[in-house]
Each structure stands twice: as C-alpha cells, then as structure tokens.
C-alpha positions as CSV (number, residue, x, y, z in Angstrom):
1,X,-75.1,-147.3,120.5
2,X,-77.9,-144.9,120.8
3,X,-80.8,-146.1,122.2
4,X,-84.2,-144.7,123.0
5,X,-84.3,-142.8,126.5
6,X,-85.5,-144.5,129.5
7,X,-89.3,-144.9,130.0
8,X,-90.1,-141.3,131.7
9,X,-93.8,-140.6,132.7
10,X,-96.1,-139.0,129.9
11,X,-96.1,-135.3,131.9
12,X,-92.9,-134.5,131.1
13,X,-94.8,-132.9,128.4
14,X,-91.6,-133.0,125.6
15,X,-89.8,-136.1,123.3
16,X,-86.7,-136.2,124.9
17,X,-83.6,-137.0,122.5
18,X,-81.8,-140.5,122.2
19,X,-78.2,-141.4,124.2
20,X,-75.5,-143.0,123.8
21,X,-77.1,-145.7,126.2
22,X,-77.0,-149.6,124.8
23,X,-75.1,-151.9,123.5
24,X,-76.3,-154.1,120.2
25,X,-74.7,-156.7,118.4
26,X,-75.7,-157.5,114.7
27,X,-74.6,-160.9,112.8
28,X,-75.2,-161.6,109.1
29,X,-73.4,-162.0,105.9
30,X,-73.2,-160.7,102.6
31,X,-73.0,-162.8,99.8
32,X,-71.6,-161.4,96.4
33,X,-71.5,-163.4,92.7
34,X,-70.4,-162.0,89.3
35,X,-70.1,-163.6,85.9
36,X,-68.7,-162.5,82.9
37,X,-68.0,-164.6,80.0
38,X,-68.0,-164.5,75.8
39,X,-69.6,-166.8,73.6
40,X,-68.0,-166.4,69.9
41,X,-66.6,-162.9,68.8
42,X,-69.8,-161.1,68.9
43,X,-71.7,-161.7,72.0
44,X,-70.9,-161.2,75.6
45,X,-72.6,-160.9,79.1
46,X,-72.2,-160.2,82.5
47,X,-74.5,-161.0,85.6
48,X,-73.8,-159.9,89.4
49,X,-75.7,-161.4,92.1
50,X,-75.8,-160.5,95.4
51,X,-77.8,-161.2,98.8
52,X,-77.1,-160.0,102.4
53,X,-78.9,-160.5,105.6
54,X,-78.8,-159.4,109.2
55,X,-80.2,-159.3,112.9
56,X,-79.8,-157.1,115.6
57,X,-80.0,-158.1,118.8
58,X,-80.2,-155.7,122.5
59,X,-77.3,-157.1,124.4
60,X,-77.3,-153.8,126.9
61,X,-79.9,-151.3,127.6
62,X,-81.3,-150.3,131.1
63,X,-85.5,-151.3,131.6
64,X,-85.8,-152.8,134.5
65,X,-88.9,-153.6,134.4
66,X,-88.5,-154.8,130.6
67,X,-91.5,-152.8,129.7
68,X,-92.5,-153.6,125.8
69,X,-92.8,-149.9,124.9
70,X,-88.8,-149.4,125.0
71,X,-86.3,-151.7,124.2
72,X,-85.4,-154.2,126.3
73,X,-82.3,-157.0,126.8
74,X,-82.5,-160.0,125.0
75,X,-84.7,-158.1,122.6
76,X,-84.2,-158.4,118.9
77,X,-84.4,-155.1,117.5
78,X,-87.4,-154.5,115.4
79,X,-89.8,-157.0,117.0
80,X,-94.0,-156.2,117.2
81,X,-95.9,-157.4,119.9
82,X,-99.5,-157.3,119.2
83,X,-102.4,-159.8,119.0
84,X,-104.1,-162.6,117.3
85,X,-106.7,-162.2,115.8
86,X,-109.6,-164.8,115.4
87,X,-111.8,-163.4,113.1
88,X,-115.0,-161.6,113.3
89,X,-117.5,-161.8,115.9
90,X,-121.1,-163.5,114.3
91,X,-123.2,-162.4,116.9
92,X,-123.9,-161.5,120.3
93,X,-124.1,-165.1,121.7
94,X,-120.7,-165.0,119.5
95,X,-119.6,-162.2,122.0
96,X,-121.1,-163.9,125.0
97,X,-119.6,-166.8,124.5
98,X,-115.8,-165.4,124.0
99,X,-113.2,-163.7,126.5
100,X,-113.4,-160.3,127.9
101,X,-112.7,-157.5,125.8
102,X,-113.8,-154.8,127.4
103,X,-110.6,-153.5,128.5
104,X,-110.5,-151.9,124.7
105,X,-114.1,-151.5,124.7
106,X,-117.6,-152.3,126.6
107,X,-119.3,-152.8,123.6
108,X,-118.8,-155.5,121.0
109,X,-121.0,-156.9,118.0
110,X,-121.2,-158.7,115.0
111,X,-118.6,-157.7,112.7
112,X,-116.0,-156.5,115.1
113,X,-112.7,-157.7,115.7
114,X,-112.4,-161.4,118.0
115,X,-108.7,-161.3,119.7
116,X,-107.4,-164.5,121.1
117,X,-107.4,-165.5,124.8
118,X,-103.4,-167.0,124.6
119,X,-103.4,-166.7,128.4
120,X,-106.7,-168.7,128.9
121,X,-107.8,-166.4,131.8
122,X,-110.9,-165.5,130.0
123,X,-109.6,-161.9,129.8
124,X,-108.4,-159.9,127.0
125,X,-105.8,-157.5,127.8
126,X,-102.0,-156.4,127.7
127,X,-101.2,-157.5,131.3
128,X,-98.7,-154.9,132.7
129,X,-97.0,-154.4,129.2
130,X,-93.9,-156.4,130.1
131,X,-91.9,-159.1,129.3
132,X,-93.0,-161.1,132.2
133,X,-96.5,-160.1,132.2
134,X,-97.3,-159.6,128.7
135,X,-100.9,-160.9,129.1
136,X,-102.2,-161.9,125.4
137,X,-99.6,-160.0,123.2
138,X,-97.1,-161.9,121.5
139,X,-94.6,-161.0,119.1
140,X,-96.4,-161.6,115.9
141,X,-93.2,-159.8,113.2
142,X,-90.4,-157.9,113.2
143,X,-89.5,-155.0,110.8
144,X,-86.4,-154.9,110.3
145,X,-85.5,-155.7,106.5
146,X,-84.5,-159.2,105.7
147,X,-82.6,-161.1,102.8
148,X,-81.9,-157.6,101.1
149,X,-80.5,-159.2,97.5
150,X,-80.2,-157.1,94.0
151,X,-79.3,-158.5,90.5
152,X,-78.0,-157.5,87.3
153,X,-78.0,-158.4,84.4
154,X,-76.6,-157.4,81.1
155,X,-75.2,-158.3,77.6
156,X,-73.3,-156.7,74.5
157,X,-74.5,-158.3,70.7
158,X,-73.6,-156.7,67.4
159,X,-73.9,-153.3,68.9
160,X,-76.9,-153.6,71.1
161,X,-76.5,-153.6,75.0
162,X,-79.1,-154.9,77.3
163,X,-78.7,-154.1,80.9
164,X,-81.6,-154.4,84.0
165,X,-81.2,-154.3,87.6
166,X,-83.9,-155.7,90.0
167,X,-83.7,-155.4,93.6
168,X,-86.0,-156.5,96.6
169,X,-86.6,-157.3,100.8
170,X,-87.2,-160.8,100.9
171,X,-89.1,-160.5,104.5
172,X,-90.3,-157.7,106.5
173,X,-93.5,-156.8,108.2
174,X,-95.0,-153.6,108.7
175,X,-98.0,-153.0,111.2
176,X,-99.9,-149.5,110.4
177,X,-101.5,-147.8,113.5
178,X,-105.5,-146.8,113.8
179,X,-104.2,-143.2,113.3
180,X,-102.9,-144.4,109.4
181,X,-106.4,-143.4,107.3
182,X,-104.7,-144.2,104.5
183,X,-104.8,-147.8,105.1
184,X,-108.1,-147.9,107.4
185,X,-109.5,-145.3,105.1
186,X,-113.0,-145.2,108.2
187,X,-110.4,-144.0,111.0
188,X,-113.1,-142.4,113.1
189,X,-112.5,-139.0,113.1
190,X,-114.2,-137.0,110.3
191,X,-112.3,-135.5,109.3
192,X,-109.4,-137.9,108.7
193,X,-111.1,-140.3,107.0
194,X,-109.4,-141.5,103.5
195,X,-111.6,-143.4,100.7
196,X,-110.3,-146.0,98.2
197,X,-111.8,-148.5,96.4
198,X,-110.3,-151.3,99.0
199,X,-111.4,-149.6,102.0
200,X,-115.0,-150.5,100.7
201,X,-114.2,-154.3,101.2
202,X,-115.3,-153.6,105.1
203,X,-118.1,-156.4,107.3
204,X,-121.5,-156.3,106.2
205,X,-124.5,-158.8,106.9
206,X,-124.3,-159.0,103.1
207,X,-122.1,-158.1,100.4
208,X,-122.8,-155.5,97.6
209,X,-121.4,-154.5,94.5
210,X,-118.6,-153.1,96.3
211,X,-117.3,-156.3,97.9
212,X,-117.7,-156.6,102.2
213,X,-119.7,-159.1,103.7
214,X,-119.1,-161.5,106.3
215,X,-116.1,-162.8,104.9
216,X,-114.3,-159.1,104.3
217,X,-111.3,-158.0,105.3
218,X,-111.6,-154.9,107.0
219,X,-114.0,-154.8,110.5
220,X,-117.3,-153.3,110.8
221,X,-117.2,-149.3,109.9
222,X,-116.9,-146.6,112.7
223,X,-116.9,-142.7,112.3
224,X,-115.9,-142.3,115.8
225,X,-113.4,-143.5,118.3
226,X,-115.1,-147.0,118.6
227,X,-113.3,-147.6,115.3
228,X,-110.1,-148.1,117.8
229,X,-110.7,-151.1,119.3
230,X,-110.8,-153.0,116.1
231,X,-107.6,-151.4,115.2
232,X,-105.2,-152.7,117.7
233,X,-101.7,-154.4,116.3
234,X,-102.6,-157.8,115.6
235,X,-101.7,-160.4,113.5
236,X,-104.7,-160.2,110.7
237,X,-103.5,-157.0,109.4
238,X,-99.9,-157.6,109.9
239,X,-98.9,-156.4,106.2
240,X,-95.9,-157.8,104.2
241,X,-93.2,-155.2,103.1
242,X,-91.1,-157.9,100.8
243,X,-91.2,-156.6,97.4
244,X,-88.9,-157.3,94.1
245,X,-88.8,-154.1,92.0
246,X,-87.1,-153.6,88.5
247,X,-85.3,-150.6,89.0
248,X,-84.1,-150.2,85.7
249,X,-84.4,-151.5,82.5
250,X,-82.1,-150.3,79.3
251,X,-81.6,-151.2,75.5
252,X,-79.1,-149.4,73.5
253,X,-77.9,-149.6,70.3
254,X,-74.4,-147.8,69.2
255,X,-74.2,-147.2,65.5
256,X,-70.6,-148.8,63.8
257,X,-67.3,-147.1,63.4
258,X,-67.6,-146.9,59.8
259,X,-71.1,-145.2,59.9
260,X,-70.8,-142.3,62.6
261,X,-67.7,-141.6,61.2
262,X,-68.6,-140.8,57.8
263,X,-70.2,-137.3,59.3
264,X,-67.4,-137.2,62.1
265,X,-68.9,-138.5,65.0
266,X,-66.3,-140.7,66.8
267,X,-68.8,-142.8,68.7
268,X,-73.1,-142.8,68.3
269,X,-75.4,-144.7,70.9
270,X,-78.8,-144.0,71.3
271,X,-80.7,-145.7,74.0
272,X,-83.9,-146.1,75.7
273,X,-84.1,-146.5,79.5
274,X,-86.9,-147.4,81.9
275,X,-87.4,-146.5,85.8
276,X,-89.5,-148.4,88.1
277,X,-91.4,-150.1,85.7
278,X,-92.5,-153.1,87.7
279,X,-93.0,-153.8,91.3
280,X,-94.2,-156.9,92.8
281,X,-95.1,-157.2,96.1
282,X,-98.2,-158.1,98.4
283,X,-98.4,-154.7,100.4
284,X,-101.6,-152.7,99.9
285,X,-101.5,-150.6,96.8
286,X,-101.6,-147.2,98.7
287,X,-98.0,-147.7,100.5
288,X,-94.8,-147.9,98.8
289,X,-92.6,-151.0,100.0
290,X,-88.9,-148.6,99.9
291,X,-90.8,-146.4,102.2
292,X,-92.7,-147.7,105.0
293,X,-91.6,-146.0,108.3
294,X,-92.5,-142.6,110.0
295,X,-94.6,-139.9,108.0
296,X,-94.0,-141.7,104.6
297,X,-94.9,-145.0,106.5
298,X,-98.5,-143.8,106.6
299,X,-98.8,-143.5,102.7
300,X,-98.0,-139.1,102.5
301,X,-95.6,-139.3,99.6
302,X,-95.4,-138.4,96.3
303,X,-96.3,-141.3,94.7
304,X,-93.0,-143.6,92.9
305,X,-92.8,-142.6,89.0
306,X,-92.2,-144.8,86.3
307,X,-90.1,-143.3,83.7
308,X,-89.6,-144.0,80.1
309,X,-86.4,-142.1,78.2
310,X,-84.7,-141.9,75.4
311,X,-81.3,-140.2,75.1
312,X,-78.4,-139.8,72.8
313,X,-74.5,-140.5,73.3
314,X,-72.3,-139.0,71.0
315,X,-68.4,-138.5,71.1
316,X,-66.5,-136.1,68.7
C-alpha cells in the first residue's frame, strides 16, 4: 500500500511524495436490510437499511525507531496521541504544586491549560516521541470513520409517494491544530484570529454577559504565541465527528390516469424535495462533520445548503 515516506530530517527543505512502502490489513463487515411489503390494494412501502464498519491496521511499514509522527507496525491507522487534560490551573500555588510544564512553556497561570503527569515523573513532556518512550502522550481517538450506516425510507398511498434518506458516522474524532482559528478563534497571531460567538466562552476570574469564567471551555486568551501551549492535542478538546444527517426528504403527488389524460398528459407528478435539512451532531457549529480533514478540516468551505424544491414530471 502507499505509505507515508520514512522520517527524513526537516532540512530537506521539500514534502516528499508517498511509496508503495507498507503493508495494511483492514477487517469489517457490511451489513445490508431491505423491506418491501403491501398492506391492502392501495398502500405500499419499502425500507433499506444498512451499516458497515471497519479497522485498519499497519502490519508492515519500516520506522525503526517507531517514532509517533509516521506510522508505525502494530499501529492502527488513524490513531491520536495527545494528552489529558486536567482542567484549568486556579492559581499559582495551583501551578507550584503540579508537574513541570515548562517544556511547552516557562510560564503558567491561572486559567491555562493543567496536562496530566501519566508517567508520575513530575515532568510534563513527549519523551522521545516514540512508541517506547512516549512520556505522557497517550492515544486518546482515532479518526478513521466508524459504524458508517444510511437508511431509507419510503411509501406509495393513493398517489402520494413519501421517500427520505438519512445517513451518519456513528464514531469518529477529530483533533484541530492551534493553527485552526476557526475553532480557537484567539490563535495568537493577529492577524489570524477568527471571532464567533462561542469563542467568547474563554477563562475569566468571572463570567460576563458573554459566558467564560472559571468553568469555560476555552483557556485563558493569548494574542501571541503563548496561546500554543494551551493548544496542544489533548483529550478536553478532542471533538466528536459522529453525526446523522437527513439528506433528503421528498413528498410527491402524481395526479390519476383519468385526470392528466383529459388534456393529454400520459403521466403528471409534481413534487417537493428537501436537501440537507437536518443535521444532528455534537461537533462545533463552525465545522461540517462530511468534511473534516485537510484545508476543509479547518472550517474554509462554503458552508452546506439546505435546499427546498419543487418540480414537475410530466410524460406525453
């Protein structure tokens, strides 16, 4: 399969391209259900169910150090390694009184981001970023989609047709970089900051009309770099991507034989139709769950449009 390249050191200066350089093996299933029956002359329906599932797993690939920034054997693909997150530091006995973060940062205060010490060696840190020195990361989600299932739905009664189609991910998690403004909204650098309503529910002393306060969700503020070490993958802002989205939605209505012939129209159906028109799904409002990797990962897309329609059929 191809693989990412080998780990090559950062002055190479270029992104080399993928090879043909691991082997994977994937297991799942697929699981498909349909239904069709009549009850009486006039009404009949039809449902189709169906639900797959799959993980990949590295069986090949050549790190021998097993360093977490590539892949890795015995790795299952899609994994995150980050950290967990406490909560919020109180105050500066707070900090005092924790494990050593200063290998993100040498200064830490109230409102800033408490990492857990799962090594108990009263330091906070990556280790040598691999497998067998991993110091406090731990694989806290994987991204690969999971329980991928659709259904439809549909049914014919005196003329009117009803047919919808929902479709969803029933697990995957998506971890957004400090470089995503979108969802940090205060990245640090001026001129990449984005501002939404939510991004206003950030660490204060005290809340205010706008939410915050101790108990908010983001960290304490930052217009510059500091903003980083608060920002690090880690399990408090580990974001669920499983979503359940009508797709589409549509009622028709064809008008009898005897009618739509009478002005010499062999068949009449006019219909309305619906795209998109519900999602549900616990990923913040500024990312779309279909689109959560690369650029469009990072919230730059048109935003999804829900459509309303009405059209005509008609046969001569």
């Amino acid at each position: 399969m191809f693989g990412p390249i080998e780990s090559l050191p950062s002055v190479l200066g270029a992104h080399p391209p993928q090879e043909n350089n691991a082997t994977l093996e994937t297991k799942g299933y697929e699981v498909s259900i349909s239904w069709k029956d009549r009850i009486g002359s006039d009404f009949s329906y039809n449902a189709r169910m169906i639900l797959g599932d799959s993980k990949t797993k590295v069986i090949k690939y050549s790190n021998p150090t097993k360093i977490l920034s590539n892949w890795y054997e015995g790795q299952m693909v899609g994994e995150i390694w980050g950290y967990e997150t406490v909560g919020f530091f109180e105050d500066d006995a707070d900090v005092d009184a924790h494990a050593d973060q200063s290998a993100f940062h040498t200064r830490w205060q109230a409102g800033d981001i408490k990492y857990r010490d799962l090594n108990n060696d009263g330091v906070i840190n990556w280790g040598d970023n691999t497998l067998d020195s991993h110091g406090d990361l731990k694989v806290i989600g994987n991204s690969m989609p999971r329980y991928n299932y659709g259904l439809a739905v549909g049914f014919n009664w005196k003329g009117v047709d009803f047919n919808m189609h929902w479709q969803g991910v029933g697990k995957k998690d998506v971890i957004f970089n400090s470089n995503t403004n979108v969802f940090w909204g205060f990245r640090g650098n001026k001129r990449h900051n984005s501002y939404f309503e939510e991004h206003m529910d950030y660490w204060s002393p005290e809340g205010s009309d706008f939410g915050g306060g101790p108990d908010a969700y983001f960290p304490r503020p930052y217009i510059v770099s500091e903003h980083q070490k608060n920002t690090k993958v880690q399990s408090k802002y580990l974001q669920s991507a499983a979503y359940v989205r009508l797709k589409n939605l549509q009622i028709g209505y064809t008008v009898p034989d005897r009618v739509s012939r009478k002005v010499r129209i062999e068949r009449l159906r006019i219909y309305l139709s619906g795209e998109n028109m519900v999602t549900f799904t616990k990923l913040s409002k500024n990312f779309d769950p279909e689109t959560t990797g690369g650029l469009f990962g990072a919230g730059k897309i048109y935003p999804l449009q829900k459509a309303i329609s009405m059209g005509l059929n008609i046969s001569f």
